[in-house]
C-alpha positions in Angstrom: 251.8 -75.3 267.4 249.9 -74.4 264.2 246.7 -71.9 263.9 244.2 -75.0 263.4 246.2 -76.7 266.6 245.5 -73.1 268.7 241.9 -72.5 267.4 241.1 -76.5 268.7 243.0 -76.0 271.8 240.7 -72.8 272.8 238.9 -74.1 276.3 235.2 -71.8 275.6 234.8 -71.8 279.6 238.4 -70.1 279.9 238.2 -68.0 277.4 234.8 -66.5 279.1 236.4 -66.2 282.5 239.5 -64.4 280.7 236.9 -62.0 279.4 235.0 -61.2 283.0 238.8 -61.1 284.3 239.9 -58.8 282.0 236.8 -57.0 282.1 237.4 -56.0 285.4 240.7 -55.0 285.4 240.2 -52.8 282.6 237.9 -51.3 284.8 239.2 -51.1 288.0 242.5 -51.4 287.3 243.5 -54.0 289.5 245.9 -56.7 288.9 244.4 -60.2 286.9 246.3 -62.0 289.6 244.0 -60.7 292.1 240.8 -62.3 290.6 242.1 -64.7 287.8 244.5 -67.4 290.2 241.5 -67.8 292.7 238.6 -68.2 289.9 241.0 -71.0 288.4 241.3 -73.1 292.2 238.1 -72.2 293.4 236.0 -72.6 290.4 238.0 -74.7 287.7 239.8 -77.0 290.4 242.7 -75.8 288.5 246.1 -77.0 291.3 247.4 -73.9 292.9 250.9 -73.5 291.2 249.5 -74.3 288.0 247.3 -71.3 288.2 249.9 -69.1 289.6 252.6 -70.0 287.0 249.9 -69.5 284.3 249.0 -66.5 285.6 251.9 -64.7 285.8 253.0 -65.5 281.8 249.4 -64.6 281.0 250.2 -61.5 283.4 253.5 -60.5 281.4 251.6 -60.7 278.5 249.1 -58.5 278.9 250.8 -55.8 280.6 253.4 -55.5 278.0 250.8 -54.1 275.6 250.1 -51.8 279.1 254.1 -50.8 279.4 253.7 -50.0 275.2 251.3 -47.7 275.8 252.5 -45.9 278.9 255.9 -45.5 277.1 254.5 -44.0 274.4 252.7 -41.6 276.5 256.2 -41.1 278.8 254.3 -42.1 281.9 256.3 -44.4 283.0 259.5 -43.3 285.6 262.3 -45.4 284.9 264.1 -44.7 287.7 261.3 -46.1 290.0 261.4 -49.2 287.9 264.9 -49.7 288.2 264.7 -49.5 292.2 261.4 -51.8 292.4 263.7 -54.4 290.3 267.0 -54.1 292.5 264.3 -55.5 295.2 262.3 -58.1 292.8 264.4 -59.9 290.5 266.6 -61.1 293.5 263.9 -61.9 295.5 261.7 -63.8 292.9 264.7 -65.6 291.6 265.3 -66.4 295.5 261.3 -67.6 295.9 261.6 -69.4 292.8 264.8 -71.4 294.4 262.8 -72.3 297.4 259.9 -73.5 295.4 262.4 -76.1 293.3 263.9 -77.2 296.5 260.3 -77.5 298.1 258.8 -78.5 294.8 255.7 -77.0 293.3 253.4 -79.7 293.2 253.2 -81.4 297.1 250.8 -80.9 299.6 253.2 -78.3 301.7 253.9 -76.2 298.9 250.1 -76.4 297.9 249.2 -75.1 301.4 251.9 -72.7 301.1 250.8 -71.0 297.9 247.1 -71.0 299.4 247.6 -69.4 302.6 250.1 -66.6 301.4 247.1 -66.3 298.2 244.2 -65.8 300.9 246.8 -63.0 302.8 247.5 -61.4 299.5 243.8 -60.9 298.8 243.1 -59.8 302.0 246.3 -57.2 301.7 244.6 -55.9 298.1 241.2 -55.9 300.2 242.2 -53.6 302.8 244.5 -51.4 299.9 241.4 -50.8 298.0 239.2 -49.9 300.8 242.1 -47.9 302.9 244.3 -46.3 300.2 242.6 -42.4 300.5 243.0 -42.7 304.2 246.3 -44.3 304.8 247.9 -42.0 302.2 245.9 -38.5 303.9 247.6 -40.0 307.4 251.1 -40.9 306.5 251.7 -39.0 303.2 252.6 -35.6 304.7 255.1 -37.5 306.8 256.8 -39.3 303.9 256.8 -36.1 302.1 259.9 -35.5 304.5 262.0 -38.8 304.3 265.3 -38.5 303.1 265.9 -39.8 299.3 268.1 -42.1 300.4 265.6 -43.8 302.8 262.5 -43.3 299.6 265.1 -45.4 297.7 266.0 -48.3 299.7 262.5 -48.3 300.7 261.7 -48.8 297.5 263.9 -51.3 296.6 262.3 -53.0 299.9 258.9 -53.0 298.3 260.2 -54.5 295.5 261.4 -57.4 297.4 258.7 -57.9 299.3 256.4 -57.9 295.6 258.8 -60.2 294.3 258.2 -62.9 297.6 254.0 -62.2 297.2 254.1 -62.5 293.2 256.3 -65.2 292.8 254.1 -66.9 295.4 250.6 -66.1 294.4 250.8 -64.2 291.6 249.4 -61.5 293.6 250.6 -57.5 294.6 251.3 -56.3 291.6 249.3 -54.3 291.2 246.8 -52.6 294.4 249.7 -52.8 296.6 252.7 -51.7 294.3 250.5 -48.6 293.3 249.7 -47.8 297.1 253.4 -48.2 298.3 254.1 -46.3 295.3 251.8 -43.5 295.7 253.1 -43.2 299.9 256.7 -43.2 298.7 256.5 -40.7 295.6 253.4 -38.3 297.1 254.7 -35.8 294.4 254.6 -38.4 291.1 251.3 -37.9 289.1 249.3 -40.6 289.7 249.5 -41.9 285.4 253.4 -42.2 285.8 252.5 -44.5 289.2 250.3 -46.5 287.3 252.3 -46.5 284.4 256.1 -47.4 286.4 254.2 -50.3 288.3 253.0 -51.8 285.1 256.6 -51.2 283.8 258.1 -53.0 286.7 255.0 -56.1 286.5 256.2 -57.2 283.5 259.6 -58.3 284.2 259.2 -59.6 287.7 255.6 -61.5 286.4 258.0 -62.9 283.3 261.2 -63.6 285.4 258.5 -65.7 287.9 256.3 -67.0 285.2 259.9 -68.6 283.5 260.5 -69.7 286.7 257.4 -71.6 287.0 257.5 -73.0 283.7 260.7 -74.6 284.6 259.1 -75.9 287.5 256.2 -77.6 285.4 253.4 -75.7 286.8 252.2 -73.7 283.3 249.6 -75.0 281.7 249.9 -74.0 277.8 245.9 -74.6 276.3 244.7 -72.7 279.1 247.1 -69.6 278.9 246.2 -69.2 275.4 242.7 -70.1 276.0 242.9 -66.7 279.3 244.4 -64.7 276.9 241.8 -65.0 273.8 239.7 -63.9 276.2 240.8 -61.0 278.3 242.1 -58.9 275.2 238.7 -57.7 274.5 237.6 -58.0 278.0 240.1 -55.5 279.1 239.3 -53.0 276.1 235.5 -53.1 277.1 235.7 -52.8 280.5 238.7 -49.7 279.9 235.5 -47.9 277.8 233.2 -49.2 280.5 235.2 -47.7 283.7 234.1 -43.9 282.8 231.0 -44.1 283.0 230.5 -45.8 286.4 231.8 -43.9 289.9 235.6 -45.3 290.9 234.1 -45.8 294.8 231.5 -48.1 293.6 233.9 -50.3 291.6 237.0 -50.4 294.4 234.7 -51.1 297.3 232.6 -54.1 295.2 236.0 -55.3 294.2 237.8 -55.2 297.8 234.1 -56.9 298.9 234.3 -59.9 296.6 238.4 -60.1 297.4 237.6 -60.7 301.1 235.2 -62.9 300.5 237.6 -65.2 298.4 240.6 -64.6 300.2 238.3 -65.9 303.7 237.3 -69.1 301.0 240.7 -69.5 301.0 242.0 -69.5 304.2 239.0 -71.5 305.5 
C-alpha cells in the first residue's frame, strides 16, 4: 500500500477513538484491549472477532515501542517472561485451533467471544478496584511458596492469559500485572510492568497472526487505531502525573463494569 493509499484509507472517527483509547492507557496504564474491542462492537458495530483480531496486532504494535523502552531502562525480567510464555504460546496457539475449527465468524463463536469479553471486563473491573487489598491479604502468604510452585504458577497464568487474550483480546494487562505482583511480592513494581508488557507482545502478535489467518483483521481500521493512539498515549503518559492514581483506577474499573454488564445483557 502506498503513502497516498494509507493517508486515504485513514477512517477520522477511528483515528479519534484511537486517540481517547490511547489516552487512557497512557494514563492508567491499562491494557487497549480493555477499552478499545468493546468501543469498536458497542459503538462502531464493528463484528466481535474482527475487533479482537484487530486489536491484538494494533496491541503488539504498540507495546513493542513499550518493551523498547523498558529494555532500555533493564526493567523488564526475562526470566518471568519466559515462564508467562511456556503457559501462553501453547495455549493461544491451542485457542486459535479451536476458533478455526469453530470458525470466527458464526453466531456461536460470536456469542462465545462476547460472553468471555463481558467476564474479562468484569475480571479487570474487580483487579482495579481490589488489587491493594487482595495483594495486603494473600501477599505475605505467597511470600512463602516454594520457587518451584511460583514457577509453575506462573507458567499457569500464562495459560490462562493466553485462553482470555486470544479470546477477547483482554488480560493483558490489569490481570497479568496483579498475578504478577502476588507471585513476585519482592519485584519492583517498573520491572512488573515492564516483564508483562514484554510478555504482551508476543502472545498479542502470536494471536493477532492467528486471527489474521482466520480473516477477522480489518487492515484500514488498524492503521486508522494506530494514527491515533500514538499521540494519545504520549499525552495522556504526561497527563497521568498530575491527576491522583485512585481517581483514575476506580473511574476506569466504573466504566469497565458498566460495559462488560452491556455485554452480557
Amino acid at each position: 500500500m502506498s503513502l497516498i493509499s494509507f493517508v486515504q484509507s485513514i477512517n477520522p472517527l477511528y483515528s479519534a477513538s484511537g486517540f481517547l483509547v490511547g489516552f487512557l492507557v497512557g494514563m492508567t496504564g491499562v491494557g487497549g484491549g480493555s477499552l478499545m474491542t468493546p468501543l469498536l462492537i458497542l459503538l462502531f458495530g464493528i463484528h466481535p472477532a474482527t475487533a479482537v483480531g484487530t486489536d491484538l496486532l494494533y496491541a503488539s504494535a504498540t507495546k513493542t515501542g513499550g518493551t523498547i523502552v523498558h529494555g532500555f531502562h533493564r526493567t523488564i525480567d526475562w526470566r518471568v517472561v519466559g515462564r508467562l510464555m511456556l503457559g501462553s504460546v501453547p495455549a493461544t496457539t491451542l485457542t486459535l485451533g479451536v476458533l478455526a475449527v469453530v470458525g470466527v465468524q458464526n453466531e456461536a463463536a460470536t456469542k462465545i467471544i462476547t460472553i468471555v469479553l463481558g467476564c474479562a471486563l468484569l475480571l479487570t473491573s474487580v483487579s482495579l478496584l481490589l488489587r491493594d487489598r487482595v495483594i495486603s491479604i494473600y501477599g505475605p502468604r505467597l511470600e512463602a511458596l516454594d520457587p518451584r510452585i511460583v514457577r509453575r504458577l506462573t507458567i499457569i497464568t500464562g495459560a490462562v492469559l493466553g485462553v482470555l487474550v486470544s479470546i477477547s483480546s483482554v488480560g493483558a494487562g490489569a490481570l497479568g500485572v496483579t498475578a504478577l505482583i502476588l507471585l513476585y511480592p519482592h519485584l519492583p513494581i517498573v520491572r512488573i510492568v515492564g516483564s508483562d508488557i514484554a510478555h504482551a507482545v508476543p502472545l498479542t502478535l502470536i494471536a493477532g497472526t492467528g486471527h489474521w489467518w482466520l480473516g477477522s483483521v480489518d487492515w484500514p481500521l488498524f492503521g486508522s487505531l494506530l494514527v491515533g493512539s500514538l499521540p494519545g498515549i504520549v499525552l495522556g503518559s504526561l497527563t497521568s502525573i498530575r491527576v491522583p492514581g485512585w481517581v483514575l483506577r476506580y473511574l476506569l474499573a466504573t466504566v469497565l463494569a458498566l460495559i462488560a454488564v452491556k455485554l452480557l445483557a
